[in-house]
N, C-alpha and C positions, 0 to 999 in steps of 0.2 A: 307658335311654331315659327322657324326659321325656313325661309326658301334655298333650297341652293339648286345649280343647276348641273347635271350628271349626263356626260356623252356616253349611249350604249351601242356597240355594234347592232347592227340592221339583223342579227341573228338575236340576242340578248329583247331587243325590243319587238320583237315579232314571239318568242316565248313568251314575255313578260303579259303581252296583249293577250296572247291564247290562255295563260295560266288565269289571268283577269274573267276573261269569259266565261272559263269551264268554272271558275270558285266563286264569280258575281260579287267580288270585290275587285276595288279601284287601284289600280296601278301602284299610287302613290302610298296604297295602305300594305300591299304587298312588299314597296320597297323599304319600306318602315318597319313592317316584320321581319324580312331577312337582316337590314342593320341590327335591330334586336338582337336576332339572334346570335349574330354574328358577333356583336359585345357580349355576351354573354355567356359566348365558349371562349373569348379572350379575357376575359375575368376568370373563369374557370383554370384557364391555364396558368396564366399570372396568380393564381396562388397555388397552383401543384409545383409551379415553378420556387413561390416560397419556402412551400411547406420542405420542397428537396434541397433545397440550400440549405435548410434549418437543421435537418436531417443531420447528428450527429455532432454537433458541432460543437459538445461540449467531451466528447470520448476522450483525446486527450489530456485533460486536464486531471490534475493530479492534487487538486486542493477542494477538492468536494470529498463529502463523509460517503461510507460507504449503504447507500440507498437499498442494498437488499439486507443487509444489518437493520437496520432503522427501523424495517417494514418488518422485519420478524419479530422485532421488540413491541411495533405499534400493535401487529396481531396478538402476539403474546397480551399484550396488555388486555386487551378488547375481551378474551377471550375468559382472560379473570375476573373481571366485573361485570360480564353478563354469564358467568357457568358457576 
């Protein structure tokens, strides 16, 4: 583990002591799970954030086949070699 050192207002640290009490876990494991968690709704975002970039990003384009064509052909086909 890495040390680092975090200034919290006299409010933040008097919560932080009473949330320790009432849960009988240590300070430093509570601020360990809120970082946690904290990365791990900013991971969550940074990829909804990809996925809506992503989002469309080929509709324009005018040199791709026509995919609902293809898919009636791929069915059709499927549907002769197993009927």
């Amino acid at each position: 583990m890495v040390r680092i050192q975090v200034y919290l207002t006299k409010a933040q640290s008097e919560a932080l002591s009473a949330l320790a009490k009432a849960t009988g876990k240590r300070q430093s494991d509570l601020i360990r799970e809120a970082i946690d968690n904290l990365l791990e709704q900013s991971a969550d975002a940074r990829l909804e954030a990809a996925i809506d970039a992503a989002a469309g990003m080929w509709k324009d384009r005018t040199d791709l086949p026509d995919f609902q064509a293809l898919r009636g052909e791929w069915d059709r086909g499927r549907g002769e070699r197993n009927g």
